[in-house]
N, C-alpha and C positions, 0 to 999 in steps of 0.2 A: 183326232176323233176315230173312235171305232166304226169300221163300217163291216166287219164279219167277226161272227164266232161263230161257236162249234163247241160243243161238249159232249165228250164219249168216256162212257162209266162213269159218268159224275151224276150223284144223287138217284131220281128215276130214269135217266136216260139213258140206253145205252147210244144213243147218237140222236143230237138236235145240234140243227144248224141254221143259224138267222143269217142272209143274205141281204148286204143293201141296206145294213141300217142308217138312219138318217140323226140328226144333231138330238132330235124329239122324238125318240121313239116309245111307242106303247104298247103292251101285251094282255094279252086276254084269255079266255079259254077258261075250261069247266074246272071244277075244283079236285085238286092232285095230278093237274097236266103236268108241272114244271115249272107255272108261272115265277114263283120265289124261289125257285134252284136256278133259274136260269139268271137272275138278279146274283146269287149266292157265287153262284161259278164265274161272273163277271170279277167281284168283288178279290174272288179269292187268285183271279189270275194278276190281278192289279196290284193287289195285295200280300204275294207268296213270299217275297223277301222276310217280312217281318216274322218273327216265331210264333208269336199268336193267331197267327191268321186261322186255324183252322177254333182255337177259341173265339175269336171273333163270332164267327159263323154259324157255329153252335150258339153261339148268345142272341142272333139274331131270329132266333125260333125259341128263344126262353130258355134254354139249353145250359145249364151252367154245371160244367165236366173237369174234374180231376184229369191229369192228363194220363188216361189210360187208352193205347190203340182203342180200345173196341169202343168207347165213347168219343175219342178227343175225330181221331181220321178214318176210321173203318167207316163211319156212317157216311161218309163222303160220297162211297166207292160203291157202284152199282152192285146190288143185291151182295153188299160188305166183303165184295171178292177186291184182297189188296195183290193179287195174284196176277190181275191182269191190268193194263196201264190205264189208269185214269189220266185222259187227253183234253185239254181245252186251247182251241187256236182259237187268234184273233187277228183281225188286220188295220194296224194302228198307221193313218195317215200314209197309206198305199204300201207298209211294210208288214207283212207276215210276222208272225210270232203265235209260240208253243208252248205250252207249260205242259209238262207230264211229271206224275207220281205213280210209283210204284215200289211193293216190297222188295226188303234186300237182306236177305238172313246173314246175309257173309260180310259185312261191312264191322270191318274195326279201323276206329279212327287213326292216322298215321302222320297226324301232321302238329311237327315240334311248336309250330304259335299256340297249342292248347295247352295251357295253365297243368300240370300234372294230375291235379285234385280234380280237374274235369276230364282231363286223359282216363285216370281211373274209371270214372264214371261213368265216360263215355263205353269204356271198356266193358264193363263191369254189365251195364242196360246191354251192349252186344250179344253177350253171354244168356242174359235172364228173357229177354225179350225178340224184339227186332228190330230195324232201322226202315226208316221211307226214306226210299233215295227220289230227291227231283231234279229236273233238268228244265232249264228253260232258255227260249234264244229268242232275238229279235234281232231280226236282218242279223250280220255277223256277228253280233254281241251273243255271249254263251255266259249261261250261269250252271255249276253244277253243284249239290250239296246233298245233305243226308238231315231227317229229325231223329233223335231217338229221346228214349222217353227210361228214365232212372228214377227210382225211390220217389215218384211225383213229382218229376221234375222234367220239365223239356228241354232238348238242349241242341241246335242247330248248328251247322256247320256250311261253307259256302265258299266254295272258288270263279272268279270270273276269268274269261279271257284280257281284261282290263290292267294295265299298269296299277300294281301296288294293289292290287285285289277291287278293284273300284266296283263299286254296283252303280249299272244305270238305273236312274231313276222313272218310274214311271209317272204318269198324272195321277195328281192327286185325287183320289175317291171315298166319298162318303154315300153311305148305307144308311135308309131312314127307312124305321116301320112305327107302328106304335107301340112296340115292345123296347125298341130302343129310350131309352133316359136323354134327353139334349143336357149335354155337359155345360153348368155356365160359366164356366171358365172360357169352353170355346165360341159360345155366343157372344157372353162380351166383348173376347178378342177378337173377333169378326168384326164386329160393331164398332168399335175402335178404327179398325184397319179403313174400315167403308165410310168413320166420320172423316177419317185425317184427308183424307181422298174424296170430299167433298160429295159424299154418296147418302149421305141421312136421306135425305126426301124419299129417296128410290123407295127406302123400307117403309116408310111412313105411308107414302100413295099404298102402295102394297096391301097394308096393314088395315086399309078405311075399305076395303071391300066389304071386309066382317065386320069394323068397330068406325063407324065413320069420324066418332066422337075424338080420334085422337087427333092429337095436333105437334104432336114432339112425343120423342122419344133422350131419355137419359140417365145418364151412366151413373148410380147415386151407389156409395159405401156405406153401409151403417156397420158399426161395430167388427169392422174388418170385412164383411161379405159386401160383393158387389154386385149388384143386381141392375137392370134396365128398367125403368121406369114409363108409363106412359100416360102424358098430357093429357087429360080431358079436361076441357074448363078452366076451373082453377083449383080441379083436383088432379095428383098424383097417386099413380097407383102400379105397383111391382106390374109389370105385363105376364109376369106367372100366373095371377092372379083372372087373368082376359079368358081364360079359358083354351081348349085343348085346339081349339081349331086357330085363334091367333097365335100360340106359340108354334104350333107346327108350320105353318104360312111361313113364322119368322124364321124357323130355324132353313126350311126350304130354300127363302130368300137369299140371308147372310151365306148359306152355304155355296151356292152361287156369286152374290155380289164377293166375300171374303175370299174366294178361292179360285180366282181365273185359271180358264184352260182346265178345269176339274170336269170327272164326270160325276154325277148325281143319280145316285138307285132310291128309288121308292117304289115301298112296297106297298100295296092298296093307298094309292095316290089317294081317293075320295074320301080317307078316314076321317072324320073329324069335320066334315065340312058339308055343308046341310046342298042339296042338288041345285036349289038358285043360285047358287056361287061359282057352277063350274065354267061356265065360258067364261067368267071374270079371273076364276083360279087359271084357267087354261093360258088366257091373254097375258097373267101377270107371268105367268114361268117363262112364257114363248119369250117374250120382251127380255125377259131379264137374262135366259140362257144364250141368247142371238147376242146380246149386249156386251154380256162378259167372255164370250166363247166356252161354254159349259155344254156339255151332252147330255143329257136330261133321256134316261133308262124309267120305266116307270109301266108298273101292274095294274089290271083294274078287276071288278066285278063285274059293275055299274054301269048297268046303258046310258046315263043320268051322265055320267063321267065321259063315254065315248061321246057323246051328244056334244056333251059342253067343249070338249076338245076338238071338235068339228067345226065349233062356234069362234072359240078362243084363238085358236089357230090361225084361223080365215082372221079376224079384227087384229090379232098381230103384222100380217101378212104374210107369217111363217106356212105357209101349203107347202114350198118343194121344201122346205128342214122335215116332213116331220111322213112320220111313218107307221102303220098299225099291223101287228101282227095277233090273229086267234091261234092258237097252241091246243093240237089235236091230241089223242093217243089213242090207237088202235093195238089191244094188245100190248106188247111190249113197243111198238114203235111210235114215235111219234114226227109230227109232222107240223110245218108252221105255216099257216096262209098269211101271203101280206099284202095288204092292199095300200095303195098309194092316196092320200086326202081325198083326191074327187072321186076316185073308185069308193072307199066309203063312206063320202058324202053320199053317192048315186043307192049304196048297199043299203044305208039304213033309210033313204028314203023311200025305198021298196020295199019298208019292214022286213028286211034279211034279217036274220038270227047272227049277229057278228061277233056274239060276246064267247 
């Protein structure tokens, strides 16, 4: 579990640090504090291994980028300076760890495992462009590498301190907004993974908050495409079909039940989901993240939302997992208040202003 970050130069920040986060934590604050960069920098530290990460990210805002510096990583970098180090620390399970990014005009690739035809090229983008070099470490484990970016093309490179170049692995992390598409490929194979393992009900109970009428959920192929199905009566019917607030529950769910020890980022949690559902939405996540050991990251607007997670919270008996922070900005700097369940139980029944 992450219990510290910190991001300096990334996105609006030049430095935001969340202290003490808990298994459930939530964030708040006025619009263009950081709330979805601080989600985005979570994501992309979890995530830097992989060469698309910073497409990713960009995709997570609608963003769909050729891979050119000034769209694909410049927008990353506080007021697009790759000049100075873009820093994001976290403290995973009482071990420190850093990712940092920064320009590297002088980097030509030198190492014989690259393919010639990419040596070229690697060469060649040296020349026309420039390189991001990043580094990252956890506890003794060191990563160090470089992106550069050829004829639209991205092309990464990576050494570990690791025997035979190993990369440690981090937990696995999924990114949810409503811009995102749920792949059903990975829905199914969740759904699968959570049948075989005797976990159907989970998503079913889950699922009758919005739609009380289902009664099963399954796995049906027509014509090669395989879709989830769900029971009502003794109709079936595709659950794409249930509308935007029981697929996103489900994909919530499965991303949790499918993927223990995962962390979960959402983005306006309350999208899709009408304001009497929230201590019930709140109850279902608490349960299900404490169940499967999942870290549940998540943004709001929505008093309706902090309310209900006040609600949901307490009926799980999750109070010490779970944690709220408002996301200030003064000027350039920004600041994060965090209150603990009863301190914002006591704030919002005082009618404090906590969003």
């Amino acid at each position: 579990m992450i219990t510290y970050l910190s991001f300096r130069n990334f996105r609006g920040f030049q430095l935001l640090e969340l202290d003490d986060l808990k298994q459930i934590t939530l964030l708040s604050g006025k619009n263009n504090v950081g709330k979805s960069s601080a989600l985005e920098g979570t994501f992309l530290l979890l995530d830097h291994v992989n060469p698309q990460s910073f497409t990713k990210i960009n995709a997570f805002r609608g963003n769909t980028v050729i891979p050119v510096s000034t769209s694909l990583w410049e927008v990353v970098f506080y007021q697009m300076d790759t000049k100075q180090p873009l820093e994001i620390k976290a403290v995973f399970d009482g071990e420190p760890s850093a990712l940092r990014y920064l320009r590297d005009d002088s980097f030509v690739p030198s190492d014989p495992s690259i393919l010639p035809d990419i040596m070229n090229q690697f060469v060649s983008a040296a020349k026309e462009s420039y390189s991001l070099k990043y580094t990252f470490n956890k506890g003794k484990y060191q990563e160090e590498g470089h992106f550069v970016i050829n004829q639209s093309s991205l092309f990464r490179n990576i050494k570990t301190t690791e025997k035979n170049n190993f990369i440690e692995p981090l937990p696995h992390t999924q990114f949810i907004n409503h811009l995102i598409a749920t792949s059903d490929a990975d829905v199914v194979g969740w759904f699968g993974k959570m049948e075989l393992a005797g976990n159907k009900q989970l998503v079913i109970d889950a699922l009758k908050i919005i739609e009380p009428s289902i009664a099963d959920i399954s796995t049906i192929a027509i014509n090669g495409v395989v879709q989830l199905y769900g029971k009502m009566g003794d109709q079936l019917m595709p659950l794409k079909l249930l509308g935007d607030g029981v697929n996103r529950l489900l994909y919530m769910v499965l991303s949790m039940i499918g993927n223990p020890n995962s962390i979960i980022l959402i983005d306006e949690i309350e999208t899709g989901f009408h304001y009497s559902l929230q201590e019930k939405l709140w109850d279902v996540i608490a349960k299900t993240a404490l169940e499967f050991n999942c870290q549940i990251i998540a943004t709001t607007h929505s008093y309706e939302c902090i309310a209900g997670a006040l609600e949901g919270i307490a009926d799980a008996g999750a109070q010490n997992s779970f944690c709220y922070y408002r996301l200030d900005k003064e000027g350039a700097a920004h600041q994060a208040n965090r209150f603990n369940h009863d301190l914002l139980a006591t704030a919002t029944a005082s009618d404090m202003e906590v969003r």
